[in-house]
KOLNURO-651935 format. One record per residue (C-alpha): residue in one letter; x, y, z. Coordinates in steps of 0.001 Angstrom, whole numbers, plus 524288, in hexadecimal, padded with zeros to 5 digits. Example, Ala and Ser with C-alpha at 12.3 -4.5 7.8 and 13.67 -1.06 7.14 Angstrom:
2
A8300C7EE6C81E78/S835667FBDC81BE4/
***
This chain:
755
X800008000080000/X8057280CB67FBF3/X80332817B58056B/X803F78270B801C1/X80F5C8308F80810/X80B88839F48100F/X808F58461580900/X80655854BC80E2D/X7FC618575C80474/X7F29C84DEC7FBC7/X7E85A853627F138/X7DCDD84BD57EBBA/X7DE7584B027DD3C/X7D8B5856AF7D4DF/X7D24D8529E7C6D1/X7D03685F3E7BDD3/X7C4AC85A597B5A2/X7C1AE8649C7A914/X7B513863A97A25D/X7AB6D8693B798C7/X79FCF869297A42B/X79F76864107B2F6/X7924C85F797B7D8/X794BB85ED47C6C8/X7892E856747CCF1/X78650847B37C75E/X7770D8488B7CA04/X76DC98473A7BD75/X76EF0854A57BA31/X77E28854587BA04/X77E65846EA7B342/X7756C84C587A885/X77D08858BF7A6F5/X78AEA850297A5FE/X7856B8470C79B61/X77E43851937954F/X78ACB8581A793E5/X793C684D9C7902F/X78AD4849DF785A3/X78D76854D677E44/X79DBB854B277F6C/X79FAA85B3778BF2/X7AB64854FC7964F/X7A2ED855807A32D/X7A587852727B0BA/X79CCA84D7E7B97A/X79CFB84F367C711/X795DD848B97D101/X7991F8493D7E039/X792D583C367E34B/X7970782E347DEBA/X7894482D9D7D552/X783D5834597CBB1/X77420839CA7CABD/X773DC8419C7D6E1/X7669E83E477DD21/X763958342B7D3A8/X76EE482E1C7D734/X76FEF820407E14C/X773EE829367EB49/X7671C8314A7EBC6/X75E1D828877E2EC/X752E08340E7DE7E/X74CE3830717D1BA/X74F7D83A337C6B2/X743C283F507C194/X741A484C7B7BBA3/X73670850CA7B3C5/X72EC88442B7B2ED/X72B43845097BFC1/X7286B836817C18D/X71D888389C7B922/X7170F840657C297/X7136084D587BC1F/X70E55850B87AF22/X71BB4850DB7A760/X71A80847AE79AFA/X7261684357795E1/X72FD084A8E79D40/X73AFB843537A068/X747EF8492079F2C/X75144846A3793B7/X75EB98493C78FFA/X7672C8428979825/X75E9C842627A32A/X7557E83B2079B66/X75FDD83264797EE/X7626482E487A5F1/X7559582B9D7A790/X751D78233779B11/X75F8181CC679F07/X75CE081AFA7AC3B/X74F94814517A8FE/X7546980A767A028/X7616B806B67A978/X759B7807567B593/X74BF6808967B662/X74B36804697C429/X74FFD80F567C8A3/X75E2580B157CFC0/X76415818A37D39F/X77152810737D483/X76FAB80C4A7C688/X76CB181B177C27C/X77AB581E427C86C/X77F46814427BD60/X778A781B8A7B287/X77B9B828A77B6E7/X78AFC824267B6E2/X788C281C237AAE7/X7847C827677A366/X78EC38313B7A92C/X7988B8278F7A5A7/X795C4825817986B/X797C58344F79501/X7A56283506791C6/X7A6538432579309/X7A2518437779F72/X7ACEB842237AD56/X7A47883D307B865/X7AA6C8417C7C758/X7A0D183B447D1AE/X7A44183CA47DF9D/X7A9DB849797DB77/X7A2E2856367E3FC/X7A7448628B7E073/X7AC4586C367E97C/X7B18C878F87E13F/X7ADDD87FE77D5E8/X7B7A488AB77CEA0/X7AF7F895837C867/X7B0E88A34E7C547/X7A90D8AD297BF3B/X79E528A54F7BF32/X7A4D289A5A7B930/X7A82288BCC7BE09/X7B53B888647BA2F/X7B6F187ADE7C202/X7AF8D874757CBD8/X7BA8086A057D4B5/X7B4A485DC77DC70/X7BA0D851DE7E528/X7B76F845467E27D/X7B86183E027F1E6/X7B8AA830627EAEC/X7C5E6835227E33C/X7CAC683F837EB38/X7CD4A847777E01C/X7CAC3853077DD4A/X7C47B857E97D039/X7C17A866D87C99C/X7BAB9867467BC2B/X7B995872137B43A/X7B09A874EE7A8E3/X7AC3187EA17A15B/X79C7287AD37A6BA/X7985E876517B3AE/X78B9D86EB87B7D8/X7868A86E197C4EF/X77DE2863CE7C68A/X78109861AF7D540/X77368863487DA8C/X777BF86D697E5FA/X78033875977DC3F/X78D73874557E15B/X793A3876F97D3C0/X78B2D885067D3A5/X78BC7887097E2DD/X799C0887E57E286/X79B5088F767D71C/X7954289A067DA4C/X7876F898BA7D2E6/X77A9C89E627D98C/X771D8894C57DF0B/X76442895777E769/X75FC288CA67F39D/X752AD88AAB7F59E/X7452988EAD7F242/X7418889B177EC14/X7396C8A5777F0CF/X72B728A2E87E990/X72AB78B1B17E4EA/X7373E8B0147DCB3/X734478A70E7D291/X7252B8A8137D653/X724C189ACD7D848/X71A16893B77E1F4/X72151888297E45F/X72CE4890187EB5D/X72C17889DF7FA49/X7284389003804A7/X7321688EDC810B7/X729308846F818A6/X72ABF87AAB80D1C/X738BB880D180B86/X742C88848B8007A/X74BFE8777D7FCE8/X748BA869F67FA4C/X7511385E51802B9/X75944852DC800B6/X75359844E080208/X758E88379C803F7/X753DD82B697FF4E/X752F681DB5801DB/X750E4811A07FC0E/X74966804BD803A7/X749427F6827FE70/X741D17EC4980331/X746E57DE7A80932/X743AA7D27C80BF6/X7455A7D25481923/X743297DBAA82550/X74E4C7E6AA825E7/X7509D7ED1C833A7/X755207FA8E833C4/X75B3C8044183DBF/X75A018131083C44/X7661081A5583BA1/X76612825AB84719/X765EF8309083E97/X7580B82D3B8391C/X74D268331D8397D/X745DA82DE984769/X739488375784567/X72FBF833638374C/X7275483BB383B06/X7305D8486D8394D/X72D8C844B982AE3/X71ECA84B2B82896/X71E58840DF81C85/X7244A8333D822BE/X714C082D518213C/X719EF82CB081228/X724EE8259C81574/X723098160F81141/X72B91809A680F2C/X7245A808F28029D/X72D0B813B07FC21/X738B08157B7F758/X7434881E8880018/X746C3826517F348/X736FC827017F2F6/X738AA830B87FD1E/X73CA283CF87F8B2/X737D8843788012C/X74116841E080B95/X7466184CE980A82/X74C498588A812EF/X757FA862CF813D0/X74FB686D8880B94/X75044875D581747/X761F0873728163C/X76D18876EE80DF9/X76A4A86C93804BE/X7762B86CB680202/X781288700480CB4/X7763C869B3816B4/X7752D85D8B80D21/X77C2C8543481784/X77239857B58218B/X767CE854D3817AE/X76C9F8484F8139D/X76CA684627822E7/X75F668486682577/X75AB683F4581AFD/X761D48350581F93/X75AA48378682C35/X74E418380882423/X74FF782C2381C1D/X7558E8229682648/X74993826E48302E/X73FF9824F082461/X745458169E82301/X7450D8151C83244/X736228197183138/X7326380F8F826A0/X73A5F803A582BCC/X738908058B83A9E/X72B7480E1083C8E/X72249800CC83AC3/X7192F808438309A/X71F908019782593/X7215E7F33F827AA/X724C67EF8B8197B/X731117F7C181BDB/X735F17ED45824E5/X73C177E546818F0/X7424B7F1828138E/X74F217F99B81512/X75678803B380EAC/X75EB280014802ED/X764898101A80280/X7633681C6C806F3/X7682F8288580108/X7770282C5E805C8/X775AB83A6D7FFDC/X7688A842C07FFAD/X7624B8464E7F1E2/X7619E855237F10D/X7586685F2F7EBE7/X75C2186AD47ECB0/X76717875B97F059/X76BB687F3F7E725/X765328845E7DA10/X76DAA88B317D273/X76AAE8983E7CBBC/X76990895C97BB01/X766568A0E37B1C2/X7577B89C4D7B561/X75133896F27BFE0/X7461288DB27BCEE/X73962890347C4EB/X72CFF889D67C8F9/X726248919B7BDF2/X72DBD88D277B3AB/X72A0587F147B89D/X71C548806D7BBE6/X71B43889FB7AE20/X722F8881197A6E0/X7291988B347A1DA/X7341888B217947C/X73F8C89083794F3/X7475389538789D1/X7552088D4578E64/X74B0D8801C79245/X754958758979241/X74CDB86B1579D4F/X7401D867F97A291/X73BC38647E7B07D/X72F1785DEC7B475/X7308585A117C2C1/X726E7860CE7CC41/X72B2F86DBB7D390/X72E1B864FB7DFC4/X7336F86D1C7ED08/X7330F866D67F915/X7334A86B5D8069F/X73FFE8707080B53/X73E0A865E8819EF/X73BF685A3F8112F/X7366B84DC881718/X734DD855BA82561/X72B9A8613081F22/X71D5885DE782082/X71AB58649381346/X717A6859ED8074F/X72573855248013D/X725B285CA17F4FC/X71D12867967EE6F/X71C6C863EB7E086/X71627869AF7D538/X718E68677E7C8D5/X7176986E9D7B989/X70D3B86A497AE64/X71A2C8648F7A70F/X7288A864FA7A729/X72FAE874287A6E3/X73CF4875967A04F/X748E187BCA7A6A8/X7506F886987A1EC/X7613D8830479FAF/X76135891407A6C1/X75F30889AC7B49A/X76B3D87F557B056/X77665888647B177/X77BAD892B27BD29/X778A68A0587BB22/X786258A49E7C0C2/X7905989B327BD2F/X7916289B237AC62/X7954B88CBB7AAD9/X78D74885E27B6F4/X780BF87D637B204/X776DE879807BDDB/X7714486C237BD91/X7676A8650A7C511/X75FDB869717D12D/X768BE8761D7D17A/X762B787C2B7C3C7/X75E76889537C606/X74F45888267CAA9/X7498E88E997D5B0/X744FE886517E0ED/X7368B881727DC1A/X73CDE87F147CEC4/X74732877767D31F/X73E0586DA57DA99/X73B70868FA7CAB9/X747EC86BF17C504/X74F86863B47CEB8/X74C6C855567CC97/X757B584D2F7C4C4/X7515A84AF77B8A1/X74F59859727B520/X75D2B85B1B7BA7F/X762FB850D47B30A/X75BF7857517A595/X761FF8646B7AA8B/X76D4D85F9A7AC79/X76C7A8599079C26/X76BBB8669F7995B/X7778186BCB79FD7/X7803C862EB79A4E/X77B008666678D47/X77AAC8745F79014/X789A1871B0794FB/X78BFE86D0D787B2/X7880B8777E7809E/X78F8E881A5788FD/X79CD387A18787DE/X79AD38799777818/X794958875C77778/X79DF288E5F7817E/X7926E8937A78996/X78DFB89412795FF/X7819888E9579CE0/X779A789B5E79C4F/X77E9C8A00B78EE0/X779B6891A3789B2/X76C7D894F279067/X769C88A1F278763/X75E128A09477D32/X766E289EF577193/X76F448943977656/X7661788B7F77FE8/X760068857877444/X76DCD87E24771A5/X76C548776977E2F/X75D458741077C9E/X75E8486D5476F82/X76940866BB774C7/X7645D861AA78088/X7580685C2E7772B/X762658569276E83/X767D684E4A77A41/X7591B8496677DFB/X756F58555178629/X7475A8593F78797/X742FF869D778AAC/X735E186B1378B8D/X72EAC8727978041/X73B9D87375778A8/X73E0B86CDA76B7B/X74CD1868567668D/X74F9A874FC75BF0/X75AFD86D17756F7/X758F18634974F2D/X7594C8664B740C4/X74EC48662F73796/X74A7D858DA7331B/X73D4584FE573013/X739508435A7358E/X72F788393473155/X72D9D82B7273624/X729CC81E70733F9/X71E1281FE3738FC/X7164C826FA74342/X70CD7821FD74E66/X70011828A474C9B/X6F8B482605759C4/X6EBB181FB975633/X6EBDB817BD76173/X6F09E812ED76CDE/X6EAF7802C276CB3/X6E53B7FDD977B66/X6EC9C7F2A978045/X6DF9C7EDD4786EF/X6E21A7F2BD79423/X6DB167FD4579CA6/X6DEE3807BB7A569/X6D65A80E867AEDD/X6D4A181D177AEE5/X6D81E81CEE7BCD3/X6DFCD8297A7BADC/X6DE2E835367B1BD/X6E517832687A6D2/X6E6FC8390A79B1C/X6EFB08343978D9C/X6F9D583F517888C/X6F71E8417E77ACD/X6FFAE84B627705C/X6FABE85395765B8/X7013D85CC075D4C/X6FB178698575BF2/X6F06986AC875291/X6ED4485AAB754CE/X6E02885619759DF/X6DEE884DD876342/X6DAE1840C475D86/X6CD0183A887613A/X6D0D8830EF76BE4/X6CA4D821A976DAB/X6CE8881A1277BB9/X6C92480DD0781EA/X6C31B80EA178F5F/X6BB728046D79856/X6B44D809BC7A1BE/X6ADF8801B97ADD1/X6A0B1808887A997/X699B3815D27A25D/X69F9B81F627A6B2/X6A62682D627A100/X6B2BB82EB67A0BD/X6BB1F83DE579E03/X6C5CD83F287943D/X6CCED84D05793C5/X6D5E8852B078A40/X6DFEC85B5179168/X6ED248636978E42/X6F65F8698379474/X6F9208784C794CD/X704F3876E078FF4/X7088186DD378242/X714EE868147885D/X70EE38662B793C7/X706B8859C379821/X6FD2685E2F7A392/X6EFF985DE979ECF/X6EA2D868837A3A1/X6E09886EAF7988F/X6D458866DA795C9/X6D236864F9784A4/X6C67485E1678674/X6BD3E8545E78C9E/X6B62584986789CD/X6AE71840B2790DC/X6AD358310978BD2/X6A1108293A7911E/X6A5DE81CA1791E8/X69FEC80FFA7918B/X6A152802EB798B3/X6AB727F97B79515/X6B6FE7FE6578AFF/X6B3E28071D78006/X6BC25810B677779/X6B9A881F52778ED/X6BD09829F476F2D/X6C0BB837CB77384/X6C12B8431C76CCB/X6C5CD84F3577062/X6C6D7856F976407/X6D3A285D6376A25/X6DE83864B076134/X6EC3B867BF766A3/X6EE26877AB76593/X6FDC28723E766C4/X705178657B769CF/X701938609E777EE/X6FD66855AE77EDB/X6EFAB851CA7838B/X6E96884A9678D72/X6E0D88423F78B8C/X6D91F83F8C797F9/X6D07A834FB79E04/X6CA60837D27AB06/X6CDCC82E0D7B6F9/X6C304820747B67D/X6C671816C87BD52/X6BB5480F827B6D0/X6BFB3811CA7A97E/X6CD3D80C517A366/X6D39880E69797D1/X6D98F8047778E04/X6E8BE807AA78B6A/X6F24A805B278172/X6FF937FF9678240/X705928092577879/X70E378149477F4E/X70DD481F437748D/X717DD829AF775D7/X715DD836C677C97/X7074A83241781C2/X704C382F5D78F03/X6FA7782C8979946/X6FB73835667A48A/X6F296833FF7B0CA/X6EE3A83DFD7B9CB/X6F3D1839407C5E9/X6FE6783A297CF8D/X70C5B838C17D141/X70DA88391B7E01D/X71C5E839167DE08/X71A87847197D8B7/X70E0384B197DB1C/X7042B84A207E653/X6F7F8849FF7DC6A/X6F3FA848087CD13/X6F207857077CE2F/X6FB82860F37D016/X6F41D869197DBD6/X6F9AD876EE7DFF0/X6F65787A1B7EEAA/X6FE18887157EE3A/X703878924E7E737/X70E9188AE57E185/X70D5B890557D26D/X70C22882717CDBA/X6FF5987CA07C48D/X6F696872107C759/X6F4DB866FE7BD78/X6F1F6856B47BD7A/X6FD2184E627BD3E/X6FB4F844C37B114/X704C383AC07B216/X708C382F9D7AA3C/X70BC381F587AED9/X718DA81C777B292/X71D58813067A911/X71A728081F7A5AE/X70C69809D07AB9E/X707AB814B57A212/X6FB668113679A57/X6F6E38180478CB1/X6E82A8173178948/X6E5BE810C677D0C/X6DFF081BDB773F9/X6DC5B81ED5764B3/X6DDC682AFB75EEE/X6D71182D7675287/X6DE658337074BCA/X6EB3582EE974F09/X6F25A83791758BE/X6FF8683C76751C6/X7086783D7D75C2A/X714EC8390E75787/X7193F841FB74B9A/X727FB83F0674674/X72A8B84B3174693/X729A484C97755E8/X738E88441575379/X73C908538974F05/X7350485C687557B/X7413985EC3760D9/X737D485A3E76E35/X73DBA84E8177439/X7309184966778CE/X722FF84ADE77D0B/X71DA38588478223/X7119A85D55779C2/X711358532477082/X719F48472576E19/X7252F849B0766D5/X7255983C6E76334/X7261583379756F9/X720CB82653757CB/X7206B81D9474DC3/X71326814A474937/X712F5809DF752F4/X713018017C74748/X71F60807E17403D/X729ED7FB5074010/X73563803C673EA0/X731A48122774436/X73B4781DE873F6D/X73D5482C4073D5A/X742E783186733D1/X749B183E6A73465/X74E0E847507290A/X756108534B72B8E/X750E285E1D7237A/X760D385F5871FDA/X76A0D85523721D0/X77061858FA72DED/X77FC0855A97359F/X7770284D6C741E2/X77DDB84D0B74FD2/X773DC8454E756EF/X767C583F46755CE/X75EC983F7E76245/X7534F8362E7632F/X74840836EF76E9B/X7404B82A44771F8/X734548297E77A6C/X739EC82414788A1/X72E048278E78F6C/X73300837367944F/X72616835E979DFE/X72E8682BC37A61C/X7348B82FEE7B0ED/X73F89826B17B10C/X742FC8291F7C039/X751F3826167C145/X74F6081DA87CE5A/X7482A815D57D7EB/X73C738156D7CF67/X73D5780B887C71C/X7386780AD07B7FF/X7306F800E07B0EE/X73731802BC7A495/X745798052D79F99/X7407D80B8F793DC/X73308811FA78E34/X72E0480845784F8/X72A57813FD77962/X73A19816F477910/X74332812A076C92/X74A438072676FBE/X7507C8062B76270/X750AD80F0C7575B/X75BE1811BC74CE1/X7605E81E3274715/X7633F8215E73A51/X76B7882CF673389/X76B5A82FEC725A1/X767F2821087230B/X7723C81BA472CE2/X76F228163273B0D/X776CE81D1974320/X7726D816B87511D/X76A9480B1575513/X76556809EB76369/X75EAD7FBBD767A4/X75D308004777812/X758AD80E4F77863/X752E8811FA78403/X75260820247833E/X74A6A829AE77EFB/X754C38328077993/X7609E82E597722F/X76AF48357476AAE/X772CA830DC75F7A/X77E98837C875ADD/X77FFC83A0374B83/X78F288362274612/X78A6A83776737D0/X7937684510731F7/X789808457772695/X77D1E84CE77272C/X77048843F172AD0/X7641B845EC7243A/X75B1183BBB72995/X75A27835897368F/X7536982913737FC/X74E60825187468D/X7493E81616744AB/X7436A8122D75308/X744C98010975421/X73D047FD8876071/X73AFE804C476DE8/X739EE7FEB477B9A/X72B037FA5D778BF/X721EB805FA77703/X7205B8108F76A97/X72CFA8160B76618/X72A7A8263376833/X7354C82FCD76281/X736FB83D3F767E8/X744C0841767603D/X74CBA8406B75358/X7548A84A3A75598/X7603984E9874DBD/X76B59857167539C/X7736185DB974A02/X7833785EDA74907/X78986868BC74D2B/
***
């Protein structure tokens, strides 16, 4: 054994690590931003001050990512993220529908990995940043597993660190805590009983076993249930992570105090276990124990840094556009109260918009330091905003665009905010929708000009009954598109009823075309039907002013079902008016205060694989699945489909695009229908399927005559194929070969031009 000399002086080794862009923080949003990024050419380092990536998605926290889905809970259709968010997700589904958080560490460093422009540090927390006149010029770290020492410098920074520590110590301006109501006039601002911050919370997981399990209560926990007003919801029956609401330190430093914090959880969650294997009101909980609890607490919030705008509750609630839109969110304005699982007020106030509201890339970046993005819960929202802008998904799509936007200001020379002016944001938008990105109410400018035909065209006449029933236990209502100008055509379903008996069927809209909240009533009619099964023809005699959605409605009957079809067309769904009670407390959104929000019916659809379509004519055929939607630059549905599918009877479906002039191609982009109305929750919950059954399985493409790729095992909706042909393409052939069991549904062809 060799053993050093004694020396007067020893010095952890330093590392100088020089970049193109330095994400510090590994959560979703900083993952997105680094392969975002690398993707288009950038050297990137990652840095991540814990062993895993995916922050609070991660198996050291083990929250489910979910952004504007909202477990299917609200009213927006097909709004699952994309880009490489939406990646993660379709990925993530198909590798591990179960839900193993430990197996989502895998594919988080599997996909890191596999970017070869990217440097990955874990374990390395950074302590110092180097900036001057408003400008980072290095940000050092220590890695404890190493003991070195590491300083990276870059041109662009990205702090996706959740608390801000990149910003903090740089010098950028920040806020703490809620907003005064009067300055933003909004009515969700909190008053100081239900206080300004949201907590940390700490969760558990339980297993059963086969025998009796004995277990001792460490000192430290909890000896009083009753100091928690809500411990009659506690139940062996759920779930530890179930309990989000465990929560506390909003009245702290959620930062600097974050040890205490994670202290009094402990106390929480050890006397919570005490109470449900010791108290004698659960008896089943005998043959159960704990297979984890949580060795770090999952935060919410600290520090919101200051962009060149600061999204509000109106712009949610409003919906409102912005000129720079780059992202979407869709998760309910959700604030809790500052005491957590002590305060005697309900768990959350929650109120949520008519449909999904897009984000400005003004909020992304720091208003004071030139070269300093802002990722994840840390964008620049006030309070009430932030309680929908922080969940992961919508970070992780934020953080897409940063790494794009990164991209574009390393190749154009400019800074964040000089990217963000009117006549250079559109660069970034069209090329976030060339990577599978999706803004709201925005259509891809860039592709050039071309036609498309195909092989054929589904013309919905029908879709056939499979010879079961449903009953009309719920409200439920079928989606339907038209273009503007199209009449609604005259509609024939199958009921059986238990006896005579009347039975209403609505038309509705909503205000809004993009939206899908049916809220204005088209028409009425009532249908007297008879006993036993019959067919019943409706006829509204309804045109479309513009393209939209409508609802058509049945009332609730128990005592009348209705046959359904096996088919799953694309873009139509059956919602119900019910509730969610993981994000809502009723099928109505109710408003018992001045809080600025709307009230509205929830209309939800079935988680699949339970959803059920009504078998229904239409006479004439419903046209709802142009080619041309391939073209028209929207990546899927909003007011109308923006979908080709081909005849159900077509052998060998295809589109065929000609480009008006033959044209140097860089990429070609194709969207399939993955089902964006699943949720897709990263963990814990457990899918029934690895893959929607309508998306491509195997298709071909073809360039100026020649294949140029062949997939057998898609299982994503969007995929991108790169273009080595010098010579200029005139005709693009897309030839789709199977899918994973349903109807093949197309929402892009596009074609992204050389340089």
């Amino acid at each position: 054994m060799y053993i050093s000399a004694k020396a007067d002086r020893r010095e952890f080794p330093q590392v100088d690590v020089n970049v193109d862009f330095v994400v510090a923080g590994g959560g979703l949003s900083g993952v997105c931003a680094a392969i975002a990024a690398a993707r288009e050419g950038l050297r990137v380092a990652l840095v991540q001050d814990r062993p895993v990536l995916g922050g609070n998605a991660s198996s050291e926290v083990r929250l489910w990512a979910l952004g504007a889905t909202s477990h299917l809970g609200n009213n927006n259709r097909w709004a699952r993220e994309g880009g490489v968010m939406g990646e993660i997700l379709e990925l993530n589904l198909y590798r591990n529908r179960q839900g193993n958080p430990v197996i989502f560490d895998m594919l988080l460093l599997d996909l890191v990995s596999q970017e070869k422009n990217i440097r990955l540090f874990l374990n390395t927390a950074l302590m110092t940043v180097e900036s001057s006149a408003a400008h980072i010029q290095a940000a050092a770290g220590f890695n404890s597993i190493n003991e070195t020492h590491y300083r990276f410098t870059a041109p662009l920074f990205c702090d996706a660190t959740g608390d801000g520590l990149l910003g903090f110590l740089a010098g950028a301006a920040f806020r703490v805590g809620a907003e005064e109501r009067e300055e933003f006039d909004e009515g969700m601002a909190p008053q100081e009983n239900f206080g300004h911050m949201l907590g940390h919370s700490i969760y558990f997981y339980t297993r059963h076993t086969p025998e009796p399990v004995d277990f001792v209560a460490p000192a430290f926990a909890l000896a009083d249930i009753t100091a928690i007003p809500r411990y009659k919801r506690l139940t062996s029956h759920l779930n530890g992570c179930d309990l989000w609401w465990l929560e506390w330190g909003g009245r702290l430093d959620t930062v600097h105090d974050s040890e205490k914090i994670k202290w009094e959880l402990w106390k929480i969650v050890w006397g919570v276990w005490n109470y449900i294997k010791n108290s004698g009101e659960f008896p089943e909980a005998r043959n159960m124990t704990l297979d984890w609890v949580g060795l770090i607490p999952g935060k919410r919030e600290s520090r919101r840094f200051i962009g060149d705008y600061m999204l509000q509750q109106k712009d949610i609630i409003e919906q409102r556009d912005h000129y720079d839109a780059v992202s979407f969110g869709g998760w309910s304005i959700d604030l809790h109260p500052a005491d957590g699982v002590y305060s005697k007020l309900d768990a959350c106030l929650q109120f949520h918009s008519k449909g999904i509201y897009t984000i400005p890339f003004r909020t992304l970046y720091s208003r004071d330091i030139d070269n300093l993005f802002i990722a994840g819960r840390i964008i620049s929202a006030s309070h009430v905003a932030f309680g929908s802008t922080r969940v992961m998904c919508t970070s992780g799509q934020n953080g897409h665009v940063i790494g794009q936007a990164a991209a574009l200001c390393a190749k154009r020379g400019w800074t964040p905010r000089q990217l963000a002016q009117p006549g250079h944001v559109q660069l970034l938008q069209n090329r976030l929708m060339e990577n599978g990105g999706y803004i709201p109410r925005r259509a891809l400018t860039s592709l050039p000009p071309a036609t498309i035909t195909a092989s054929s065209t589904w013309h919905l006449a029908e879709l056939p009954p499979n010879g079961a029933f449903q009953a009309l236990d719920d409200r439920c209502a079928l989606l339907l598109p038209l273009r503007a100008g199209e009449r609604l055509p005259v509609l024939t379903l199958t009921l059986a009823a238990a006896k005579a008996q009347e039975l209403a069927v609505t038309l509705m809209a909503s205000k809004l075309p993009f939206n899908h909240t049916p809220e204005a009533i088209l028409g009425e009619r009532l249908l007297h039907c008879l006993d036993g099964e019959h067919r019943y023809t409706v006829d509204f005699g309804y045109r479309a002013p513009h393209d939209c959605y409508v609802f058509l409605a049945l009332a609730q009957n128990s005592a009348i079902r209705i046959a359904l079809s096996d088919a799953e067309p694309v873009a139509i769904k059956t919602v119900l008016n019910r509730v969610n009670p993981k994000v809502a407390k009723h099928s109505r959104q109710t408003v018992d205060g001045d809080y600025g929000v709307d009230e509205f019916d929830f209309w939800l659809p079935q988680r699949r694989p339970q959803q059920s379509v009504p078998s229904i004519a239409f006479s004439p055929p419903l046209r709802a699945y142009a080619p041309e939607a391939a073209i028209d630059g929207f990546m899927r549905p909003s007011d109308h489909t923006h979908a080709w599918v081909p005849d159900r009877e077509d052998p060998a479906p295809e589109l065929i695009l000609q480009l008006t002039a033959p044209t140097r191609l860089a990429e070609i982009g194709v969207m399939f229908d993955n089902d964006f109305d699943h949720a897709m929750e990263t963990a814990q919950w457990g899918h029934n399927e690895r893959v929607s059954p309508n998306c491509v399985k195997a298709y071909t493409l073809w360039v100026n005559g020649r294949c140029i790729a062949t997939v057998e095992d898609n299982t994503r909706s969007w995929r991108k194929h790169r273009v080595a042909l010098a010579e200029p393409i005139a005709e693009v052939r897309l030839r789709i070969q199977g899918t994973h069991g349903g109807i093949p549904g197309v929402f892009a062809l596009h074609c992204i031009a050389a340089d």
